[in-house]
Steps between C-alpha positions, in 0.01 A plus 500: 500500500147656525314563192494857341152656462464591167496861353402454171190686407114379536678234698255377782653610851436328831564150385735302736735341293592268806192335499508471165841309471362290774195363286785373278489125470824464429789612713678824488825622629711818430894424516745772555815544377655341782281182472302602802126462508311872512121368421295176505095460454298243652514233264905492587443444835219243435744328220801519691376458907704850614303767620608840395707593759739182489557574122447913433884613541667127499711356183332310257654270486390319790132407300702305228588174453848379451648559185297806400619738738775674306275478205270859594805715563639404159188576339434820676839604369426420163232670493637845639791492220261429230286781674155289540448518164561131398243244509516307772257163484391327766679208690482232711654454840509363852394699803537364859192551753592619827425154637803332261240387226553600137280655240499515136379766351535727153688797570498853316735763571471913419682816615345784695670852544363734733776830486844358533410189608469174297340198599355136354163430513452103561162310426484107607186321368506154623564226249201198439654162626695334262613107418861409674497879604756449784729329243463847260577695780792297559620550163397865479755594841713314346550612162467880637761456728717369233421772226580769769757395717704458165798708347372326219284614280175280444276433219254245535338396155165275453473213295224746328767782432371702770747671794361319793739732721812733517679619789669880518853381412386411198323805437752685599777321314327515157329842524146343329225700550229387755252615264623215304563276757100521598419342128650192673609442120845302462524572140484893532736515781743235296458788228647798682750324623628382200609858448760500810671208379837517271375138395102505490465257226732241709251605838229427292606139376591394852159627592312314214734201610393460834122517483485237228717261766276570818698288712876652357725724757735755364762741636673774236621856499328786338664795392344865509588809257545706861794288551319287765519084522237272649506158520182331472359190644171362442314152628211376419188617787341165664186441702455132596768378246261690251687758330315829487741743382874642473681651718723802410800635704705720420845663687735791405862361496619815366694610810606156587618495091641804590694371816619172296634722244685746752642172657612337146704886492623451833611126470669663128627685676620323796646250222708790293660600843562160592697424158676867557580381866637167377703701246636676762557201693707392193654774366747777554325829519760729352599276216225323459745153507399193691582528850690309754235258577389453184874404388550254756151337446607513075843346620383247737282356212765482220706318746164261543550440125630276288890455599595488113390902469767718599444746781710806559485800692648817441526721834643894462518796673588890392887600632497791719114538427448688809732833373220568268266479715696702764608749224213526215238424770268166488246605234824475259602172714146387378520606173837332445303162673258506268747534185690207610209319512396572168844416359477141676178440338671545161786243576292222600222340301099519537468187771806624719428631845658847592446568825616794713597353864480803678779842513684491183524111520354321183519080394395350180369152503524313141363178464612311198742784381736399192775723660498699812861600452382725216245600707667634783706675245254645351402626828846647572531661188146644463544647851827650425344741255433847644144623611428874520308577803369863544798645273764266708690226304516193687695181422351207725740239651396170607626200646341180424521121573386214326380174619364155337302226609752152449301175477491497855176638725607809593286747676397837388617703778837310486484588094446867601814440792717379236416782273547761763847330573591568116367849520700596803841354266393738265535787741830389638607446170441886403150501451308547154534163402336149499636207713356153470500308820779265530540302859775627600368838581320338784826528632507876470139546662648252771774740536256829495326342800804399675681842462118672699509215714911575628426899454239523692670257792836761471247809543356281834839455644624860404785365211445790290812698456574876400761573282577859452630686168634855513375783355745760430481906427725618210482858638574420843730157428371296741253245601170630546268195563485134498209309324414228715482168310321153649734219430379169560808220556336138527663183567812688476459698141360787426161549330464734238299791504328475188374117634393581860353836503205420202422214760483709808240757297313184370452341842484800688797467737657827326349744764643287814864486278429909437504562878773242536734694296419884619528368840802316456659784326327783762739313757824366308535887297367689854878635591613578152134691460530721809827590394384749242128546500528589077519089474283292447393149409265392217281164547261339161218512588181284296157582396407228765600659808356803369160411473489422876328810624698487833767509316656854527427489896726168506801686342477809732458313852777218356778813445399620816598211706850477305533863552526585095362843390290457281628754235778220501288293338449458138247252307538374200225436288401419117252674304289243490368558874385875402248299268341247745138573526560476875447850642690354825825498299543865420336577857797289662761725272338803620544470867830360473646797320305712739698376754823525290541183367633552115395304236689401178377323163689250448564322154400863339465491103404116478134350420237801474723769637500841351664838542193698489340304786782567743326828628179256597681313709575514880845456494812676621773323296541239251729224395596447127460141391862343468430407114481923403882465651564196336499734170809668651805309354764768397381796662507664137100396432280781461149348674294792532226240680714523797574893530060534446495267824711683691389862394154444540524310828665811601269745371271334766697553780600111503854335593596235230743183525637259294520150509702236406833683460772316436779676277668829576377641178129421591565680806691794340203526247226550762736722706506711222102470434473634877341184614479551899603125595682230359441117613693160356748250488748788430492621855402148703265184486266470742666410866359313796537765798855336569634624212316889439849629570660289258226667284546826581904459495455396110228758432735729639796399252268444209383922555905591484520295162178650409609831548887434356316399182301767501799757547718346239167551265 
């Protein structure tokens, strides 16, 4: 940068300022901001072996030594935030002479504006030899490339209380004021300090502390009012084992304090949400009982115990649990759940396990229990007490088993076996009781399994059988329709019903037996069908085969290749199916009756049947449950429950029948009530094809009684 002429007045003009600068004994340079060289006089070049043009435009950096060569930028900086107007002493430092030999010289350092531009003014005046000089050069680098390579900050202290030396982090990290850093005077900068600190008096002790032990290290953590932690380390300062001051360093910790504390949260938090997963692991959501796992782990270790302390378990489940949800929907299902779990708390004591296994299954496991007996009786009875459930009285049923550890080892899941043995008793013992296990229900469940194992061979080898019952029309006084009954004969005997069929829905065979029957009855009924396209045949048909979505397609393409029209066709159903959450049952209904496939409720007026919710239902007929006719004995009642059934069936445009008819008077009495069609014992039992005109000869002479009866009335 070339010197400025000056304007001030009575100044002398013509002077050149270059030659001036270059009478200079000591060396000049002018940095820029860049730390490029603009101007050198002729003692630099004599000082430093460069001639101008090797050094005019170059960095700096290139004429110092190592360890010093950061140092000039940092100090050029400082001194354009604080504006130039600190004071800035001299130094010492290392340059390097162009032919790789160093100098030490005393440096001194000033800006220089000129417009816009800023610059730093840089005079070198060589430095006298000195004693051991290379080894205080040494040391110099050294400790200058340690106080500013640093995120530390630095304080260097003499054994005379004087600041030998600071680097910018500390500066920077404190906020002291160079104009007191310059005093060099420990004491003053200990004093504003002091007024950072939440603990000044304990700063000040450690302080006091460490210069009366020169040879003592110490490490602590100093807290500011800002909010702001340091830790602080400080060792003593040595020069030839000779100590010769204290060093000071100090780091902020506050965002690593801050990161510790954000990962104690996070490891909090991580902890809560592993206790609420292992809760979960444990325990039943809705009812907030121990879960499956957690019972068998519970009963696995009582049965680990002691052999002297009794072990029972109690295993339940809700009867016909699935109507409510079907009916009432599953928020009341859960609400009913969660009510039987609170009443099993309060039959049990504190240690007991409750445990919900899943469905409406529940076991209780008591260990040490004076009387499970009472217990399970307790259960029954507390159970048996009605629950209202959004405005709906409900009475829950249960069936439970009981099982006890003998003396013997027994497993747990044979425990739980023998207590689901009991239960099942219960059931086929009418349900809403208690059964303790005895071993000779084995011999049941060994039946159970033997009864699937034979069914399900008989479905294999096509032994189903259809038995058909007529269905007769007072009006017209004949038979109508045939309902088309599986009949199982095995080993020569036949198998009820009320045995077999539960089994085929359990196990799933019930939608092969389905289209056993309606094809078996499709060909044995096909002449007596096409004889009078008004009959027709009815087939049961379960909420199994319903929920098979090809269902309905199955039906239509199996009456086509028998040659049945489907408007001969009529499916009988129980309410129970219109409830299944399964939108694949109603859609199967649907294209049936679209093709003309009827479809009757069967067992109308039992479970959750009402009146009202006739009109809901996609129906075209229904069947009233044989224990409304039951009620007929005389023929003189007056049961206005069975004229509502009929009248409002009709009012929807539906055909009714009546089951289980087997006196002349029940007959004459739902004549009279208009019921469409009459089906029972009165007019035939169900008959293997070989005998439908048996049937239809005794249906035939049970109408002319019917009607002789009903003339002499």
């Amino acid at each position: 940068m070339a010197p400025q002429e000056s304007q001030e007045p009575g100044a002398v003009s013509g002077w050149d300022y270059q030659a001036i600068v270059d009478s200079l004994p000591d060396a000049v340079f002018v940095v820029g901001e860049s730390g490029t060289i603009s101007f050198m006089n002729s003692a630099a070049e004599r000082m430093f072996g460069y001639p101008r043009t090797e050094l005019v435009g170059r960095d700096h950096r290139m004429i110092l030594a190592e360890g010093f060569r950061e140092g000039f930028q940092r100090l050029f900086n400082s001194m354009r935030r604080h504006g130039g107007t600190a004071e800035n002493p001299p130094f010492e430092a290392y340059g390097l002479r162009r032919d790789g030999t160093e100098i030490h010289g005393e440096v001194a350092c000033g800006l220089l504006r000129s417009g816009a531009e800023v610059a730093m003014t840089v005079t070198v005046r060589p430095s006298p030899p000195r004693e051991a000089e290379d080894g205080l050069r040494e040391a110099v680098s050294l400790l200058s490339a340690t106080l500013e390579s640093t995120a530390d900050g630095i304080l260097v202290v003499g054994t005379d209380g004087q600041i030998a030396g600071v680097n910018e982090q500390f500066v920077s990290m404190w906020g002291i004021p160079r104009g007191l850093l310059t005093t060099h005077d420990d004491a003053a900068v200990i004093g504003y300090v002091l007024g950072l600190l939440k603990n000044p008096q304990g700063f000040l002790d450690k302080v006091h502390e460490l210069y009366a032990h020169p040879l003592a290290e110490s490490n602590d953590v100093l807290e500011f009012l800002d909010g702001r932690t340091f830790e602080r380390y400080s060792r003593p300062q040595k020069v030839a084992n000779k100590v010769v001051g204290r060093v000071w360093s100090f780091r902020d910790i506050t965002p690593r304090l801050a990161a510790q504390d954000q990962a104690k949260r996070a490891m909090a938090d991580l902890a809560e949400q592993a206790a609420q997963l292992k809760a979960l692991a444990f325990q039943d959501p809705l009812t907030g009982l121990a879960n499956r796992k957690l019972f068998h782990d519970q009963l696995a270790e009582s049965l680990r115990g002691d052999r002297a302390v009794s072990v029972d378990v109690l295993l339940l489940d809700l009867d016909d649990f699935k109507e409510v949800n079907d009916i009432l929907g599953h928020h009341a299902g859960d609400e009913m759940l969660t009510e039987v779990a609170r009443r099993l708390r309060s039959c049990v004591r504190p240690d007991d396990t409750v445990a919900r296994l899943g469905g409406d299954e529940f076991a209780v496991l008591l260990t040490a229990s004076p009387g499970p007996d009472a217990v399970a009786e307790c259960i029954v009875a507390s159970l048996n007490v009605p629950m209202w459930i959004d405005g709906t009285m409900l009475r829950p049923s249960l069936s439970l088993g009981l099982a006890s550890a003998g003396p013997a080892a027994v497993a747990g899941s044979e425990l739980l076996r023998q207590a689901d043995v009991a239960m099942y008793a219960a059931k086929a013992a009418g349900k809403n009781r208690y059964m303790r296990f005895q071993p000779d229900m084995m011999t049941a469940l060994v039946q159970r399994t033997d009864l699937e194992a034979g069914l399900r061979h008989a479905v294999d080898a096509g032994q189903i059988m259809v038995h058909y019952q007529p269905v007769i029309s007072p009006r017209l006084g004949e038979v109508v329709q045939f309902e088309a009954l599986a009949r199982w004969k095995r080993d020569g005997e036949m198998v009820p019903p009320g045995q077999f069929i539960p089994t085929a829905e359990r196990s799933g065979l019930i939608s092969a037996i389905g289209l056993q029957v309606m094809r078996q009855s499709f060909t044995e009924l096909r002449p007596w069908l096409a004889a009078d396209a008004t009959r027709s045949v009815s087939v049961n048909v379960s909420g199994v085969q319903l929920k098979d979505c090809t269902f309905a397609d199955g039906v239509l393409r199996l009456a086509a290749s028998c040659a049945t029209d489907p408007r001969q066709l009529v499916l009988e159903v129980t309410e129970s199916v219109f409830f299944d959450p399964d939108a694949h049952v109603i859609r199967q209904l649907d294209l049936l009756r679209d093709a003309g496939v009827r479809v009757a409720l069967d067992d109308f007026g039992t479970g959750y049947s009402s009146l009202g919710r006739l009109q809901e239902l996609p129906v075209d007929a229904v069947k009233i449950d044989r224990s409304f006719v039951s009620m007929v004995r005389t023929g003189a009642e007056k049961l206005p429950i069975l004229n509502s059934m009929i009248n409002m069936a009709h009012s929807l445009g539906l055909t009714v029948t009546a089951e289980g008819i087997e006196t002349g008077a029940q007959a004459s009495y739902l004549t009279n009530l208009a019921c469409d069609s009459l089906q029972g014992y009165l007019f035939s039992h169900p008959e293997p094809e070989s005998g439908l005109e048996i049937a239809l000869l005794r249906s035939a002479d049970a109408i002319d009684q019917m009607h002789g009866i009903r003339l002499e009335g």
